[in-house]
C-alpha angles and dihedrals in degrees: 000000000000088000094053093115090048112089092245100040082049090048087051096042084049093055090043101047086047092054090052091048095038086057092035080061097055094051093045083050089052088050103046088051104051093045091041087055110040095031102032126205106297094051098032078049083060095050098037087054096044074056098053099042091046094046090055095053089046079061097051092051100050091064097212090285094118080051095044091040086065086068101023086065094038095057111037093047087058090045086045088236095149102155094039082062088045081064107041087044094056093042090051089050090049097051102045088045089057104040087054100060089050092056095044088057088049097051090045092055095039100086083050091064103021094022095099096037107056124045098243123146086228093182087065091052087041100055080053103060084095096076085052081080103030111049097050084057092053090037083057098051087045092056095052086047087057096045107050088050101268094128096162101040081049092067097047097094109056109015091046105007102047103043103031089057091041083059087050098055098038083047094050089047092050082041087058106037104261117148116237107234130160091266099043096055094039080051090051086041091060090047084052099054100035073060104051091041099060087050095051091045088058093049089047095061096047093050086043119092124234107277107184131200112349110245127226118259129186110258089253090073086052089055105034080061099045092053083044082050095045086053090059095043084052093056095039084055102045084041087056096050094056085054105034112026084083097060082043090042099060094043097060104036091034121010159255096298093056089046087059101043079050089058097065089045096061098036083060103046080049092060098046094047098053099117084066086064096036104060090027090061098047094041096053098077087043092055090049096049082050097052095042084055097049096250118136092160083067098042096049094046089051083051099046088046097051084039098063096035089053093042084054093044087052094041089054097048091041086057099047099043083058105054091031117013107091076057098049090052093050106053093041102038111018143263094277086064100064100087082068097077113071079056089057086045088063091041091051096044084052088050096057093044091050080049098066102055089055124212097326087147089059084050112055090040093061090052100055094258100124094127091061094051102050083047090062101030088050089052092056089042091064101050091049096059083040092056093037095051091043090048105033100077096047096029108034111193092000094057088053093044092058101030079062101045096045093053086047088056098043099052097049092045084055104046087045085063086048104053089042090050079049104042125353089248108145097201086178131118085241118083106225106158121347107237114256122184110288089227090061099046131085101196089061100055090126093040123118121250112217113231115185095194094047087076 
């Protein structure tokens, strides 16, 4: 989409990507509830924390590169780089690929050594070592889709392809008789995404322009990507653990069946908070074209605009979750799943607070300021495993609902804070000051120019 960063071609992006999530919802839905019915909370808690441990060391793995691509791309087929971008390309394949068979022998030997000493059903997280090599491979397409200006495309993997063919598989297997067990649905997971992976790679190469022979660079480009890299798989982990150390958290203080409770929790705050991801996801190569040419007037309006359609997005699905939604669980998932809903209420009030302050993360990472962003995601980081692991234990799903919404608001309040110091950019829902050159404003005289070819 060679317009996103146009009002109309964002308002299009915006309709198109809705209509994918929206979609994407529904099957999750589908999913949840199937799992939710025929496993129950303490199986469908197995399988939710196998999830989480092996997501987190997909992440790891991946070294930041599917995050960095987005502006790597971005950035060098504006500059017409292309075969700058056929080297870094080929050194970012290199390295996930083998980080990710390091890990997988890792994982394998770990039962042998910590099997006996913590309580972990390791045949779950096992059946899973597959994804370690799947899903950096479609994080990296995705990040060339992105890139390029395929925002939509971009989202098809994981958000329509993965899950829809996750729901599939877990809907033939109930069709012939099979029990749904953990592993059965983290083995169907892997088919799934094995599935959705080889699709977005072919997408990738044919958005993709030609690149031609790779040049040579000195090895201090190599590593000065892969520490850019490392920065971004910093924030994208820091960024996991405040959204996933509370799934860890209660497994391991409480139990399967709250992790499975959790689960629905979470699949549901996702669903509601889609248009986060939505108009994250398409702004992000438009902040980046607008960075690379020099133009923060551009930047801030794209982020003011994905910010007020996501904070009323927020605003309508806290509403209705209030007046609705402990009928809603009830009737879908069961009554054993209301307790569930003063815990979505705190989600989705962290949601709408993170809303506000628009996508300040995706930002400050197109403008090379990844090293910003994992300091002040770290710090929140750390307050939400401190919080998790203070109201946990006295306050069960609503301590890691709001351990988890209260480090999403901080970080983005911080990082707001951040991008406006920098740069005068208010990212924000609220219209302050409309961003004017900094060349021809008075006002902005210490504040930092972004130069794209200066990194």
């Amino acid at each position: 989409m060679k317009s996103d960063s146009s009002a109309s071609g964002f308002r299009k992006a915006i309709g198109q990507a809705s209509v994918v999530r929206i979609a994407s919802a529904a099957i999750l839905m589908a999913t949840t509830v199937v799992m939710a019915r025929t496993m129950g909370p303490e199986d469908l808690g197995s399988y939710a924390f196998a999830i989480s441990i092996i997501s987190f060391v997909t992440l790891i793995v991946q070294l930041g590169f599917p995050e960095m691509t987005v502006r790597e791309v971005a950035q060098q087929v504006e500059l017409r780089r292309n075969r700058l971008l056929a080297r870094y390309l080929r050194h970012a394949y290199t390295t996930m690929i083998s980080l990710s068979i390091l890990a997988v022998s890792a994982l394998a030997l770990l039962p042998t050594f910590f099997g006996p000493i913590f309580e972990v059903r390791w045949e779950v997280i096992l059946a899973g070592l597959p994804l370690i090599l799947i899903l950096p491979m479609m994080a990296q397409a995705r990040g060339i889709l992105h890139g390029t200006g395929r925002s939509v495309q971009s989202i098809l993997g994981q958000q329509l392809y993965r899950p829809g063919m996750f729901l599939l598989f877990l809907t033939l297997a109930l069709v012939l008789g099979l029990t749904l067990s953990p592993i059965t649905a983290m083995a169907l997971q892997g088919l799934a995404s094995l599935f959705a992976m080889l699709i977005m790679k072919y997408r990738a190469y044919l958005a993709i322009p030609k690149l031609g022979r790779p040049i040579i660079v000195p090895a201090r480009r190599l590593a000065s990507w892969s520490l850019s890299a490392f920065m971004f798989t910093g924030v994208a982990a820091v960024q996991l653990i405040n959204t996933k150390f509370d799934t860890i958290a209660l497994g391991v203080l409480l139990g399967d069946t709250e992790v499975g409770l959790y689960a629905v929790c979470v699949q549901l705050s996702q669903a509601a908070g889609a248009m986060l991801m939505i108009t994250a996801v398409v702004a992000t190569p438009g902040i980046s074209r607008a960075s690379a040419s020099g133009d923060d007037h551009l930047a801030e309006r794209i982020c003011r605009q994905s910010a007020q359609l996501s904070l009323a997005a927020a605003l309508v699905a806290l509403a209705g979750t209030f007046f609705v939604g402990e009928w809603f669980i009830t009737i879908i998932f069961g009554p054993e799943y209301t307790q569930i809903w003063l815990a979505l209420m705190i989600l989705l009030a962290g949601q709408t607070l993170a809303a506000l302050f628009g996508p300040v993360a995706n930002l400050l990472n197109m403008r090379n300021q990844e090293r910003s962003t994992l300091t002040l995601t770290g710090l929140a980081s750390l307050i939400n495993i401190a919080l998790n692991l203070l109201l946990i234990p006295h306050y069960g799903l609503v301590g890691a609902a709001f351990a988890t919404s209260f480090a999403m608001v901080t970080w983005n309040i911080l990082m707001w804070g951040r991008a406006w110091s920098l740069w005068r950019i208010n990212a924000s829902a609220i219209p302050h000051s409309v961003q004017t050159p900094i060349s021809l404003t008075a006002d902005k005289t210490n504040a930092t120019i972004f130069d794209p070819r200066s990194e």
